[in-house]
C-alpha angles and dihedrals in degrees: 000000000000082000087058090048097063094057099042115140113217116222104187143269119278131190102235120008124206118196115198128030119223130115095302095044091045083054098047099049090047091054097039087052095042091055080059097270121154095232134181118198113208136193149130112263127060097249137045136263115054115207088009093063117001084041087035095218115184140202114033100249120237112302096156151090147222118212115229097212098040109024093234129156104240120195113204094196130059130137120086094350086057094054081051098055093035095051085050095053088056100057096040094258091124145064107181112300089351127100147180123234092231093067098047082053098050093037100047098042084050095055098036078062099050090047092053096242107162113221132219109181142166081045128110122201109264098178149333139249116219145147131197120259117180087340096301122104118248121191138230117172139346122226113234126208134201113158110304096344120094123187135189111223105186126209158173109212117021121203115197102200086153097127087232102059094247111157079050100052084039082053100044085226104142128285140152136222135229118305118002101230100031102025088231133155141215125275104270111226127205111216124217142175125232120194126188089054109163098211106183089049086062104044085060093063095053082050093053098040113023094159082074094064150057111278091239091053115136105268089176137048115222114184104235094021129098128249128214114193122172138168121036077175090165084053107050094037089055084038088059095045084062089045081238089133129022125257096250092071111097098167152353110244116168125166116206115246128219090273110084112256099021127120119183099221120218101184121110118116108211113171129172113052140098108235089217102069136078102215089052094044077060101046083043095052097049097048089045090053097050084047084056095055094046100048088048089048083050104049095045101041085043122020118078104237086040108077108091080040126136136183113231098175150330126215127293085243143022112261102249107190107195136015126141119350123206115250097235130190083263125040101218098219124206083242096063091054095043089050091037098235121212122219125203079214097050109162079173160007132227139166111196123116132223124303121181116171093207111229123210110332103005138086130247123237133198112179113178125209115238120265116287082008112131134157133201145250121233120228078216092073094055087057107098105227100207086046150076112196097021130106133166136218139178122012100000094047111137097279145137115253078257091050087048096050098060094030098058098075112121093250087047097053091042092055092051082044101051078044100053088054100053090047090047100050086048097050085067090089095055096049096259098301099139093199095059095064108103109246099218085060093055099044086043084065101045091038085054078048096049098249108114 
């Protein structure tokens, strides 16, 4: 380490850094530069987005709601994420809620640029600089790596929208893992793209047999609109009989894209493996990869709407839904997102349930709010305990493995993300320390975005 140290290549001080650049980070860099931070967005792949475009994940889960007394639709995120959503649609990247990968790509890089948000990217995070001020850890820098070159890129505010909770294990700040008791984690899913999909075809079979699917498949086909079909359960049982498909697979669930004729398919089953090491993320992606072969050969060889189909792609990298989570000022419980609590430091609102894809020896659930119900997110479970300038947004945020497993949808983590970098540009005049910072004036800001 010392040997690396030496040779270390600076690569200057920022005001905020954001280290991982998915949809929160993306987020978080756009709003820190746009409250007049210098910010430097950082991750390992050579484009942005991380599962909505590298995982592929597609649709946008559920992030509205429907008035009781007037029947709107109600969004309970904007901001940043609208502008998203809104730029995609213009250039024929959405249906509905659904969205291609290519679009997130093009619309983000294009605003990260207009924001000014300076880019670092084929590096991973290797370590963090740090020194201890009234027993909490500020930061200084974190160390990059790409192959044998190492760089120092120095800081005020750090932001750890990784996924993993890297700058906090790095940091040895406080984090958990998985589930509490067992240490789990969630069922990895690799996700893939089917064309020649002959929609209507399909939408006939869930008519006529609607005890095969889930009871919120698509019973009607809308030009223009999206449709959601899961289940074909005769099918696949009868499929693994015939070791046709592998006993992991539960189900076929596809969503349409915006091309006539393409579902994005999340449907894999992979079990077995820990999101945080390499050696699993390589076991995980071949068998993800082998699943994928063998549920497109069934479904063409075998489901009505499927024969003239064809695969184009799955995603750069197999969809890994949990890993570390930060240990925040405040724990978000699975509780507080079934009631729809309410904070008196709320950064941001949702309204999706819990979702746990069980792993090896253990159930899923899926527990959905009540109509119209939401709850909110603290500002207290994006601080960081152990620091002082860290906050965290997106998928590692300070949760239960419950909370997690509501709060990790794309809008949500967008939302904790655009919230993290306002907080963190206005925490410069109070020399990073993120608690300093008044709430009403941030709620003032993210009430003006259309996030609280």
């Amino acid at each position: 380490m010392r040997g690396i140290l030496k040779n270390l290549k600076n690569l200057g001080e920022f005001d905020v850094v954001v280290a991982g650049a998915g949809i929160a980070g993306v987020c978080s860099a756009i709003a820190s530069a746009r409250e007049g931070a210098r910010t430097v967005l950082i991750d390992r792949y050579g484009f942005m987005g991380g599962m909505s475009t590298a995982g592929m994940v597609s649709p946008f889960m559920r992030y509205w709601i429907t008035d009781e007394f007037d029947g709107r639709v109600k969004p309970l995120v904007g901001g940043v994420f609208e502008e998203i959503t809104r730029k995609m649609d213009e250039i024929g990247g959405t249906i509905d809620n659904g969205f291609n990968a290519w679009a997130f790509r093009k619309v983000v890089n294009e605003m990260l640029f207009e924001a000014g948000v300076e880019t670092i990217r084929h590096v991973v995070v290797y370590g963090v600089e740090f020194e201890s001020v009234s027993r909490k850890k500020k930061l200084t820098a974190l160390i990059l790596n790409s192959g044998p070159n190492f760089y120092r890129v120095g800081g005020k505010v750090f932001i750890d929208t990784t996924g993993d909770a890297d700058i906090v294990y790095l940091a040895n700040a406080g984090w958990m893992k998985g589930d509490e008791k067992t240490g789990l984690t969630q069922a990895m899913t690799l996700f893939f793209r089917i064309g020649g999909i002959d929609v209507k075809k399909v939408i006939d079979l869930v008519r006529q047999n609607p005890e095969q699917f889930f009871p919120w498949s698509s019973q009607e086909y809308v030009p223009g609109r999206i449709v959601s079909i899961g289940g074909f359960f005769a099918l696949v049982e009868e499929a693994k009989a015939m070791a046709l498909l592998p006993e992991e697979i539960e189900y076929i669930f596809f969503t349409s894209l915006p091309d006539e004729g393409e579902g994005s398919f999340n449907t894999t089953n992979i079990l077995g493996f820990d999101g945080t090491s390499s050696f699993d993320l390589t076991g995980a992606e071949i068998i993800g990869r082998v699943q994928m072969w063998r549920v497109f050969n069934f479904l063409k060889d075998k489901v009505p709407g499927f024969e003239n189909s064809y695969l184009i792609e799955s995603g750069v990298q197999v969809g890994v839904r949990e890993t570390r989570r930060a240990i925040g000022e405040y724990i978000v419980t699975g509780e507080d997102v079934m009631s729809g609590k309410k904070f008196d430091d709320a950064i941001a609102r949702a309204c999706y349930g819990i979702d746990i894809h069980g792993q090896k020896g253990e159930s899923s659930r899926l527990e959905h709010l009540s109509e119209g119900q939401y709850y909110q997110i603290p500002l207290r479970a994006l601080i960081v305990k152990k620091a002082h300038n860290l906050l965290v947004a997106g998928k590692c945020i300070s949760s239960t493995r419950e909370g997690h497993s509501a709060l990790r949808i794309q809008a949500t983590s967008a939302a904790t993300g655009e919230a993290a970098g306002v907080v963190a540009s206005l925490s410069l005049a109070y020399d990073g320390d993120v608690r300093k910072v008044p709430y009403q004036i941030i709620k003032e800001k993210l009430k003006a975005r259309g996030n609280i």
